[in-house]
C-alpha positions in Angstrom: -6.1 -6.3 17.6 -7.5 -6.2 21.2 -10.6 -4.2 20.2 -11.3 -6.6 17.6 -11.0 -9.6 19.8 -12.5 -7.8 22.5 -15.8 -7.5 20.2 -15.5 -10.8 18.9 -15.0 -12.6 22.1 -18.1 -10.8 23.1 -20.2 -12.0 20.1 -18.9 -15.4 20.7 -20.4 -15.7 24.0 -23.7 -13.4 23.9 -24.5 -15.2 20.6 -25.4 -18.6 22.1 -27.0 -16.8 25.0 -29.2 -15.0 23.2 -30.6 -18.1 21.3 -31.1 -20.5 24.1 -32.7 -17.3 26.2 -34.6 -15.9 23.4 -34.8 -18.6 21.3 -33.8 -16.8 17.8 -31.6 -14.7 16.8 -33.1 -11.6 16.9 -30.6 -10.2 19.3 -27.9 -10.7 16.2 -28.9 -7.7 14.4 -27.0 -5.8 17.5 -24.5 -8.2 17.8 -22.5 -9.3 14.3 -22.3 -5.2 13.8 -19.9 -5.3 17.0 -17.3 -7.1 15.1 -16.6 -4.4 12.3 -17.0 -1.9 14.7 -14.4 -2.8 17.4 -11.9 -2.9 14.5 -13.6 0.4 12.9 -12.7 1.9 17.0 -8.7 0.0 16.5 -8.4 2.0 13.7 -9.5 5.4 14.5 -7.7 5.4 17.9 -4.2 3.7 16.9 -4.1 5.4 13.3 -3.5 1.7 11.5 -4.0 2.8 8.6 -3.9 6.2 6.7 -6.8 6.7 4.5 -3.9 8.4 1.8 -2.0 5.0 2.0 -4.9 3.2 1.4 -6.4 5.4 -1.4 -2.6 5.0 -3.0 -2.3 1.5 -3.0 -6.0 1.0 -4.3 -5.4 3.1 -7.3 -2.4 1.4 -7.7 -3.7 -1.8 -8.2 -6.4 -1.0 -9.8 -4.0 0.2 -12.5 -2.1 -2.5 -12.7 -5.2 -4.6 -12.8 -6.0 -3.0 -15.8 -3.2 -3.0 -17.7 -2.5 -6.4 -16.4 -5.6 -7.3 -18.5 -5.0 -5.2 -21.3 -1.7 -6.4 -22.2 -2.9 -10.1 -22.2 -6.4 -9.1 -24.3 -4.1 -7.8 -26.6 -1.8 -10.3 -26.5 -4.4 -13.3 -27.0 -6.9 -11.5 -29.2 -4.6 -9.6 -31.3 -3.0 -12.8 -33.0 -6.7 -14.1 -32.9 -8.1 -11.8 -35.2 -5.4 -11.4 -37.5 -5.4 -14.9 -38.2 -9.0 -15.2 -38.8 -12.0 -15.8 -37.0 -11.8 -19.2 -35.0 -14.1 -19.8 -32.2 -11.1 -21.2 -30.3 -8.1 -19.9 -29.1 -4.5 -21.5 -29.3 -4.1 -22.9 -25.9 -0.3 -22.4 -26.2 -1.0 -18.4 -27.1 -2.8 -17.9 -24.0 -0.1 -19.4 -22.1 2.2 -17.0 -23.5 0.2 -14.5 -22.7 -0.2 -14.8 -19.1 3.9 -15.9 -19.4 4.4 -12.2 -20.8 2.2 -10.8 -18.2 3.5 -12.1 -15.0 6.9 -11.8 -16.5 6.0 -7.5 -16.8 4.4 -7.3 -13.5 7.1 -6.4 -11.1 8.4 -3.5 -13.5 4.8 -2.4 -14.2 3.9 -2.4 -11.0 7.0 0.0 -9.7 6.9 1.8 -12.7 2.7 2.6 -11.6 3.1 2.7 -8.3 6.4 5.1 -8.4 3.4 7.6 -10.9 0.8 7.3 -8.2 3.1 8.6 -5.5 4.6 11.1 -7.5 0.8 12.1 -7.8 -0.9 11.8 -4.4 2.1 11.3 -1.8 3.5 14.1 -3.4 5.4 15.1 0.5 6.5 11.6 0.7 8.0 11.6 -2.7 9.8 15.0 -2.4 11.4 13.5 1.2 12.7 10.4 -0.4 14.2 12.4 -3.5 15.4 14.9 -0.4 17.5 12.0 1.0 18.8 10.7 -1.7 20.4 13.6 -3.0 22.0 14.2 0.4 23.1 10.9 0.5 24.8 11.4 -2.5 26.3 14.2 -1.1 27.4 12.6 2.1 29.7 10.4 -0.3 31.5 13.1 -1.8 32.2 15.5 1.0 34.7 15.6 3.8 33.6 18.7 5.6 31.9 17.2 9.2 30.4 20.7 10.2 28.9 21.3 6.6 27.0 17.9 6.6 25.8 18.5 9.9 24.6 21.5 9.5 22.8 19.9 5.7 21.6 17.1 7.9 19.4 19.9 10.0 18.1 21.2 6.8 17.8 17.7 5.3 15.6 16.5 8.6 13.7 19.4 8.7 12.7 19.5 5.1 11.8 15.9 4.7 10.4 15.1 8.7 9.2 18.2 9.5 10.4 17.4 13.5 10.0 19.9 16.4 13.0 20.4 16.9 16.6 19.3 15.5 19.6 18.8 16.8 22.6 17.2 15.9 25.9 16.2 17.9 29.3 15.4 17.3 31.4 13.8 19.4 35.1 15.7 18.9 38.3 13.4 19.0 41.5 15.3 19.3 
């Protein structure tokens, strides 16, 4: 955030200057590109945002998007044609429609977005599958050393750390 501000603080002040010195705004070509670039510089140094993330999410909604409108074509146009061919739709058959569709977008979009990560955050998928199954485990057993000793492997596997270690306090 400060590299944006930063920038834009800068254009807020040069941009005045340069049109009561210059007297256009030819010195704006140089300066409205600072904006996008002081947050371009925010999010190369600080790693805001993975590209993978953001290529996930796109295709994600993107998806959903389409089938969003695909279900709702089908749902409005469908009826439409098989009644016959009026210029105008039922106004009460649209509103089902878009009733139907928000009333599927939740499920559709884990259902989607659960297929994308399974696809392209394939290591992220395979940790969280990791943990649960040990979780499950952790219910069941009653053997401390064991799970510690699963924990390391669990950590390892899904985190990919260093180093692990893990310690138990012993009450006698």
């Amino acid at each position: 955030m400060k590299w944006f501000v930063y920038a834009a603080a800068f254009v807020a002040i040069c941009f005045p200057a340069s049109i009561g010195i210059l007297g256009d705004g030819r010195l704006n070509v140089v300066l409205f590109p600072l904006i996008p670039t002081g947050a371009g510089v925010a999010v190369l140094k600080y790693r805001l945002y993975e590209i993978d993330r953001i290529i996930s999410r796109t295709i994600s909604y993107a998806s959903l998007t389409a089938l969003s409108a695909g279900i709702f074509a089908l749902l409005v146009l469908a009826p439409t044609a098989a009644l016959g061919s009026r210029p105008k739709v039922a106004s009460w058959l649209v509103a089902l429609a878009t009733l139907v569709v928000a009333f599927l977008f939740q499920p559709l979009r884990r259902r989607v977005q659960s297929f994308v990560d399974r696809r392209f955050d394939r290591a992220r998928y395979d940790a969280d599958r990791l943990v649960e199954a040990f979780s499950s485990r952790l219910r069941q057993s009653l053997d401390v050393e064991a799970l510690a000793s699963e924990l390391n492997v669990v950590v390892s596997q899904a985190l990919h750390p260093r180093s692990v270690s893990v310690w138990l306090r012993r009450t006698d």
